[in-house]
C-alpha positions in Angstrom: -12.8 -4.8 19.9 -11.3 -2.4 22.6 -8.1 -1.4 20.3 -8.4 0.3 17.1 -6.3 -2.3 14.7 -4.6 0.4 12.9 -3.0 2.9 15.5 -3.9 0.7 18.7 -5.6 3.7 20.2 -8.9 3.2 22.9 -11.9 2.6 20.8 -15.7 1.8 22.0 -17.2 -1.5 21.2 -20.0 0.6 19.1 -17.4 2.9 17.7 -17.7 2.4 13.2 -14.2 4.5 13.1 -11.5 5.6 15.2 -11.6 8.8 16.7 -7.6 9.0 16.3 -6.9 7.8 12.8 -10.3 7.2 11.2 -9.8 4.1 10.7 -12.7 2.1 9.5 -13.6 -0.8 12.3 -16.2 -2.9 11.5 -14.7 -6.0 10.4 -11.0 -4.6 10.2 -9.6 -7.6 12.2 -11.3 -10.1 10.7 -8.9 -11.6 8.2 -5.5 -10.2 8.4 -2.9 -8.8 11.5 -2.5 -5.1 10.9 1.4 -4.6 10.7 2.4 -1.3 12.6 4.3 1.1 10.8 7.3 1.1 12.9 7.9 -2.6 12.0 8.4 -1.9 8.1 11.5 0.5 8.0 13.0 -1.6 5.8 11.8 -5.5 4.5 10.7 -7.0 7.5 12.7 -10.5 8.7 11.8 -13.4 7.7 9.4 -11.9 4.5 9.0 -13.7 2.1 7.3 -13.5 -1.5 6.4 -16.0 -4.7 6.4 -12.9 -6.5 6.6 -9.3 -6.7 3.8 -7.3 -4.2 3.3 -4.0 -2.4 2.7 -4.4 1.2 0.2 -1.7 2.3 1.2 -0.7 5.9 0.1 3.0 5.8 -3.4 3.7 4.4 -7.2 2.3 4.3 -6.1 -1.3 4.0 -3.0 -2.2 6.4 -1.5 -5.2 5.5 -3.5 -5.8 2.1 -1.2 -7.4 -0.6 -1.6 -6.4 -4.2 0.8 -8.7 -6.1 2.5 -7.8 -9.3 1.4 -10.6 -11.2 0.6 -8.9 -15.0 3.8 -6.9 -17.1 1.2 -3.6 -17.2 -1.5 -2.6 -14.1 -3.7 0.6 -13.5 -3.0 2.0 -10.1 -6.0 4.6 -8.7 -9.4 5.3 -7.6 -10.8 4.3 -10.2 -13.1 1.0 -9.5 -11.8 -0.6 -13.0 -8.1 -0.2 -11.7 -6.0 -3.3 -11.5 -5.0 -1.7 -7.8 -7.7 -0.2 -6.6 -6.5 2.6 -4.4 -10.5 3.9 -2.6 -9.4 7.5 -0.7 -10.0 10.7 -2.6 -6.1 11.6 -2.2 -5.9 8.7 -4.9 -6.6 10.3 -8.5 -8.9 8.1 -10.9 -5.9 7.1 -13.2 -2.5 8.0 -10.6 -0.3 5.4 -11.9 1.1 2.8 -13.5 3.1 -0.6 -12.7 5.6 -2.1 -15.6 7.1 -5.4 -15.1 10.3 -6.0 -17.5 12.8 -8.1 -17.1 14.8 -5.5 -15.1 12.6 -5.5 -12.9 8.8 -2.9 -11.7 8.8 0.2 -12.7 5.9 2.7 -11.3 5.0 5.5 -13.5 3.4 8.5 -12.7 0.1 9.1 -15.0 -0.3 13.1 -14.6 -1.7 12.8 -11.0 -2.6 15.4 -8.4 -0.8 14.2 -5.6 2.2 13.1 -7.0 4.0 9.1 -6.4 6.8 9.1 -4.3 9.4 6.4 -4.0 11.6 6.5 -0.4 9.9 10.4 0.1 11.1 11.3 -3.2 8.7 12.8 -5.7 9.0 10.7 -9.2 7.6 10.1 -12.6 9.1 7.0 -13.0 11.4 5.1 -10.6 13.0 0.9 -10.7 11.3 -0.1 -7.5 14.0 -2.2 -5.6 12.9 -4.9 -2.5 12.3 -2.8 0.5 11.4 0.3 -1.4 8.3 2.6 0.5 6.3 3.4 -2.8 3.2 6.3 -1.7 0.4 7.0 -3.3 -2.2 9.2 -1.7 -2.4 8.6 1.5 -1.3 4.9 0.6 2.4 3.3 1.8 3.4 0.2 0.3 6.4 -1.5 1.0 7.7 -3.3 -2.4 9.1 -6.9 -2.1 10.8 -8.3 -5.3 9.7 -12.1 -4.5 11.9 -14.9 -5.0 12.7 -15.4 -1.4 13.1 -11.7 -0.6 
């Protein structure tokens, strides 16, 4: 590896992280493409989605899918958590996802940090396809599914 996966900076074949972002390299390439930030602005072409997911494409995991597939999940640091956000920006219990028929909601549960939806600071927000949903140092894109 002579590219670090996450910010495509110079890294060492020896190097465990990158000196730019931190990111962890050991194995980073070895099952998904990272996707850059600057290619999710918005839902990228051609995406498409069974069901409802958030799309990490800022954070620890890049590209790692956590699908929306129960009507309740635990989001946090917290090892039992459905989403299992690991960075210490991340409280234990941060938040939650509701699935209704309107559609995912995200919740706030009394974190530190705060949840944002599109930069803005919420306690509870509709999540609509495309939305940027962060959590910690975490940025998730949110596709609805059905062909979105």
């Amino acid at each position: 590896m002579d590219r670090c996966p996450a910010c495509d900076s110079a890294v060492r074949a020896d190097d465990r992280v990158c000196a730019s972002c931190g990111a962890r390299l050991v194995g980073a390439t070895a099952s998904f493409e990272p996707i850059a930030a600057e290619e999710v602005t918005g839902v990228p072409e051609g995406a498409h989605a069974e069901g409802p997911v958030l799309v990490v494409h800022k954070g620890a995991e890049i590209g790692e899918r956590f699908y929306i597939d129960d009507d309740d999940l635990s989001v946090g640091r917290d090892p039992e958590s459905a989403i299992f956000l690991n960075d210490v920006t991340v409280s234990r219990s941060h938040a939650r996802l509701r699935r209704s028929p309107e559609g995912v909601t995200v919740e706030d549960a009394g974190s530190l940090n705060g949840t944002y939806v599109n930069d803005v600071l919420v306690d509870k927000a509709l999540l609509h396809n495309g939305d940027s949903l962060q959590i910690g140092r975490f940025r998730m894109i949110y596709l609805s599914g059905g062909g979105a």
